[in-house]
Structures are given as structure tokens and as C-alpha cells.
N, C-alpha and C positions, 0 to 999 in steps of 0.2 A: 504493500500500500504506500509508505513513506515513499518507496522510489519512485511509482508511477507518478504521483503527486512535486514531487524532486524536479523529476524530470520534465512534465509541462513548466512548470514556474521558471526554469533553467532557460524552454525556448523562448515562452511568453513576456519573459519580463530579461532586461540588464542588472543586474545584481548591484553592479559597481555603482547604480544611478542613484541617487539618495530616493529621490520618490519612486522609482520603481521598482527599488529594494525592497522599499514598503510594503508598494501594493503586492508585492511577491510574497512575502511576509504574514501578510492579511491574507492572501490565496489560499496558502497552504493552511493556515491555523483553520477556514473553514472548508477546505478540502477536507481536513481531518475528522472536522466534525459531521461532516454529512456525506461519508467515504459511503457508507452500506446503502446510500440513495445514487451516489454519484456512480458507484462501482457499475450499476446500469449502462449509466451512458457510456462509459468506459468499455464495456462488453459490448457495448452496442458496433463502436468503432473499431471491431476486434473483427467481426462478424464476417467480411467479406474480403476482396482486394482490395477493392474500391477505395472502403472507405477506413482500410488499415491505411493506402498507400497516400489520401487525404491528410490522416490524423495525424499521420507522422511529421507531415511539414507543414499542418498546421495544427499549433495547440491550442487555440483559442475556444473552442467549444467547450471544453470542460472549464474554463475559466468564467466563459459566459454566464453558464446553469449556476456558478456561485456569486452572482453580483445582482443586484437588484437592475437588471434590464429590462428592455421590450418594455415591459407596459407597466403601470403602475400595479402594487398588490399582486404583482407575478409570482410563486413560490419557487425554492428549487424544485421540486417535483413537476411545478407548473412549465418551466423551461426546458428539465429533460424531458417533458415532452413532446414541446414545440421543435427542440435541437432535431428529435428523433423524427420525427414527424418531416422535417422539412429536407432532409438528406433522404431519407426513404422514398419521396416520392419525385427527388429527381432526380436518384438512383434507377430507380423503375423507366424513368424515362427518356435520360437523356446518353449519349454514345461514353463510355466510360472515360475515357480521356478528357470528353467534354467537361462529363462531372466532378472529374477530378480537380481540373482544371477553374471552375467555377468556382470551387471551395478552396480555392488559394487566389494568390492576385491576381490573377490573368480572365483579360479582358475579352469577352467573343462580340465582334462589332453584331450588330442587329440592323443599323440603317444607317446609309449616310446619302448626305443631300447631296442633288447632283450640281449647285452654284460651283460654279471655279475657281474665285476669287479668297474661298473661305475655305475649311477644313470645318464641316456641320456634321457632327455624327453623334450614334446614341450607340451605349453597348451596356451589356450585361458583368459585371464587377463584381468582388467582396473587396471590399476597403476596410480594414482592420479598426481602423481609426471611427467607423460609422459603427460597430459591430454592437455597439447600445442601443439601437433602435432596429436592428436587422440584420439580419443572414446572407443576401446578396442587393445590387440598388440595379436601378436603371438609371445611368447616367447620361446626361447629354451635354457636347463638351462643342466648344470653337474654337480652332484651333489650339487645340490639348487644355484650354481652360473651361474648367466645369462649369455651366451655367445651371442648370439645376439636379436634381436630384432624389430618387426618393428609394429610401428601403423599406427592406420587405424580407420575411419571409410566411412561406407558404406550412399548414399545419391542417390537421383535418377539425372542423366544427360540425360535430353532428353528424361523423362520418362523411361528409363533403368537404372533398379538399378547396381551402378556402386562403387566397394570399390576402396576408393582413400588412398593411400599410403601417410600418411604424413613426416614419417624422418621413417629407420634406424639406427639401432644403436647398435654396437658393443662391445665387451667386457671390463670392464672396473678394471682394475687388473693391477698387477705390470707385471707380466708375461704374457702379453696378447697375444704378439706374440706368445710365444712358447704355449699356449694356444690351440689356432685359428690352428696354425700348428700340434699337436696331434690331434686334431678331426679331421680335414682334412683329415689325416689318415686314421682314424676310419671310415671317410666317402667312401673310395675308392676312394682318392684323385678329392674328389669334394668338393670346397672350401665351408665353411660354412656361407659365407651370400648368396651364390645361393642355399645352401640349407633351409636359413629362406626364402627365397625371396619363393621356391619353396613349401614351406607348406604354405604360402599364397597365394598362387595360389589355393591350393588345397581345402582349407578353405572356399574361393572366389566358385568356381563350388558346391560342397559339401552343401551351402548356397541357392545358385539358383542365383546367382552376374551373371551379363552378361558381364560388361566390367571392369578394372581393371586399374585405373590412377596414376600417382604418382607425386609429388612434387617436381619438378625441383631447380635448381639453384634459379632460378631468383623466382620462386615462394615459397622457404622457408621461414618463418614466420618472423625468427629473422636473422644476420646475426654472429650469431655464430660458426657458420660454415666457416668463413672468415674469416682469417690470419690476423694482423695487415698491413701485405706488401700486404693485399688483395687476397692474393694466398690463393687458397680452401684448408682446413682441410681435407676438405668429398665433392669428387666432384658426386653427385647424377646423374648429368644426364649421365657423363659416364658408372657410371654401369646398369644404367636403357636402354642405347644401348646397350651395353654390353649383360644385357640379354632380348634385339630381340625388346626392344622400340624401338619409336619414338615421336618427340616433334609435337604435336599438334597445333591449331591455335592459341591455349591460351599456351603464352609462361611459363606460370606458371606450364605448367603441361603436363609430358609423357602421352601416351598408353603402354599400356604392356599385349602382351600375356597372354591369361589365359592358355595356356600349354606350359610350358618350351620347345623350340627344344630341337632337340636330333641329336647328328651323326650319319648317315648310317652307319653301321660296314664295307662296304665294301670301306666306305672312311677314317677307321681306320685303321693303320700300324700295321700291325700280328702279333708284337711281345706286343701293347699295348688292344688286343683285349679280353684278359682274364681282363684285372683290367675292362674294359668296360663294361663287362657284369654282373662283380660282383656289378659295379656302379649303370648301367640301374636295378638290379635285388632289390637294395638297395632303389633305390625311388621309383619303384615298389610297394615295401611293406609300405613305407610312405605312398604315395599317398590313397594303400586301406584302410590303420590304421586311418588314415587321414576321409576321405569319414564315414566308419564305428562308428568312433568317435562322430563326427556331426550331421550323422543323430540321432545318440541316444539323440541327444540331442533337437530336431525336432518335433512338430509336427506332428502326421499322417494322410494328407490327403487320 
């Protein structure tokens, strides 16, 4: 037991660093104490090639299940079963290499825009550094810098596997505004976290997801997100109504469409009806690059 536990905190964390001496420190002390829960997950990632040849170069999973992540009121019992839950079913699905692959840093593009002038792409990542709010993100980047972002991982609710949306997260730049405002642009004036929000949809279907949840106010992990005067930084559940949620019984957490509405053109004013269609024609082409992408990456039953 001490070793296995040893030996993650050894890859996980710098010893030499003062604060991540610590949290190594703090790892281990509740590693210990919730060994005969944790020892699960640990067998779990024993179990195949797959996700022996994962676990090994990356130790972050069992560190995860002992930190108060993903959502608020999470248990360890509650996250080894999200951990377990979210490798198994892209295990099942996806080409093993891929999966492997996924579950370390390496990037599998999904879309990129066919402008010239720009480098516009979105791809599928684990970013170590996000691994508080999720297990892989959909990121969408201009030229190598990120503009937004949102994690996620996927767990079954109710026996339907369902990806739960744990933070968004937007550009992080001096110029961010005018930033977000050019690509907006570039999008036919559709703002650019409905358009992350909407290649995780697409991602979500593309996968075989049947429902799609996300992390509410009240259900964000930390409260970072909240102003010293309390007032929200990033009010989540607004934009998750916004686009076409609703809050569920569990107040910790929206529903959300797995297909974006769309306006009737005939409830569109004539003179905004050409940018509409160049819009509608624009995630059109995501959506199929999208699909296309994923399955390549899939499995052929």
C-alpha cells in the first residue's frame, strides 16, 4: 500500500517544491486513510492494457478521487466513480492508442477552420492543470492560444451515459475582449462560448452521450468564481438557460440540450437573414468536421 501510494505522489507532485511537497504530503496522509476505498480505483487501472499503460504515465487519477473536485459535496466514493465510469466508457469506445492517448496530454485535433490567415482549431485534450473541474476539455485555440474552453467528463446517470460539464473557461490574455470580439466575427456573429459550448454538444452525440449536464452555481467545486462582495465573476447557470437548460432536482446541476436550437428564418428580420444563413451554414460544417473527426477516432463496431 505505502509504495503504490509513494509512488503516485513521487510522479504527481516535485518533492523539492515547498508547496508541492505539501500537497504530496497531504496526498499521501489521505491516501492512507481511504486506501481500502481507493484500492478500487487502483485495481481498476490494473485491469486491462489500456489503462495499466495510461496509469503509469499518468498518476493523476488517484490523486483526483482524494481532493475535493468536480462538483461540490463530491465524496471519494463519489469520484471513484465518476474516474471509473469515464475511462470505461471511452475505453469501450474509442481505438486504444487513441485512448491512451487522451488520458495523457496529447491533443487529437477534431476541427479546424479552413481561413488562411489564422490557425482556428478545436481539439480534444487532458490539461493537468484543469483536472479540478474534468477528465478531458474541448478546447478551441488561434493560433496555439486558447480562447475558450470547457471540461468534462462523461459518467453514467441513471444508467445513461451522460457528459457533465464541469467549468468553462474563457480566454485568458490582456486583450481578451477584443479577442472574443474578432472571432465572433469570424464566426458570423455567433458568440464564441456558444460556439465551444456547441462542439461539445457535438462531441457529446459523435461519442454515443445521451444526456449532457452541467455545473451550476451552487454546484461549483470551489468558490472562485465569487467576488469578495459575493457577486459572480462567471454566472454559469445563466448561460447554461441561456442556451435552452434547465436546473434539475439536484440543484448542483443543469440539463442541457444535446442540439443547440436554432431560429426559424421566417422568425428572422430580412435584412439579418443572409448573416443567418452564412451562420447556420458555418456550424453546419463544424458539426460534420466534428462527427467525422471522432468517429476516426472510434472503434468499428
Amino acid at each position: 500500500m505505502i509504495a503504490e501510494i509513494y509512488d503516485v505522489a513521487r510522479r504527481a507532485y516535485r518533492f523539492r517544491h515547498t508547496s508541492e511537497g505539501r500537497r504530496a504530503v497531504i496526498f499521501m496522509v489521505r491516501a492512507v486513510l481511504h486506501w481500502n476505498t481507493l484500492r478500487e480505483l487502483y485495481d481498476f487501472f490494473h485491469e486491462t492494457e489500456a489503462r495499466k499503460e495510461l496509469y503509469e504515465r499518468n498518476p493523476f487519477p488517484l490523486e483526483q478521487a482524494t481532493r475535493a473536485f468536480f462538483y461540490a459535496g463530491s465524496t471519494v466514493a463519489a469520484r471513484i466513480k465518476l474516474i471509473k465510469s469515464h475511462y470505461s466508457f471511452l475505453e469501450e469506445r474509442l481505438n486504444q492508442a487513441d485512448f491512451v492517448d487522451l488520458g495523457l496530454e496529447h491533443a487529437r485535433e477534431i476541427w479546424r477552420s479552413s481561413e488562411t490567415d489564422i490557425a482556428w482549431n478545436a481539439h480534444l485534450k487532458l490539461e493537468p492543470g484543469q483536472r479540478k473541474e474534468g477528465l478531458l476539455s474541448v478546447m478551441m485555440a488561434v493560433d496555439h492560444v486558447t480562447l475558450y474552453q470547457i471540461m468534462f467528463w462523461i459518467e453514467q446517470r441513471d444508467g445513461v451515459p451522460t457528459l457533465v460539464i464541469g467549468a468553462m473557461q474563457g480566454p485568458n490574455t490582456e486583450n481578451a475582449q477584443d479577442f472574443v470580439r474578432e472571432m465572433t466575427k469570424r464566426a458570423h456573429r455567433f458568440r464564441t462560448k456558444n460556439l465551444i459550448l456547441y462542439m461539445t454538444q457535438a462531441v457529446a452525440r459523435s461519442l454515443g452521450v445521451q444526456r449532457i449536464l452541467a455545473v451550476s452555481n451552487v454546484g461549483y467545486y470551489a468558490n472562485n468564481h465569487i467576488r469578495r462582495d459575493r457577486k459572480l465573476k462567471t454566472d454559469f447557470g445563466a448561460f447554461w438557460e441561456e442556451a435552452g437548460g434547465w436546473e434539475t432536482e439536484d440543484k448542483r446541476f443543469y440539463e442541457l440540450p444535446l442540439t443547440l436550437s436554432r431560429k426559424e428564418m421566417d422568425h428572422i428580420p430580412t435584412r439579418k437573414r443572409a448573416v443567418y444563413r452564412r451562420r447556420f451554414a458555418f456550424l453546419d460544417e463544424v458539426d460534420a468536421e466534428i462527427e467525422e473527426r471522432v468517429k476516426a477516432l472510434m472503434i468499428s463496431f
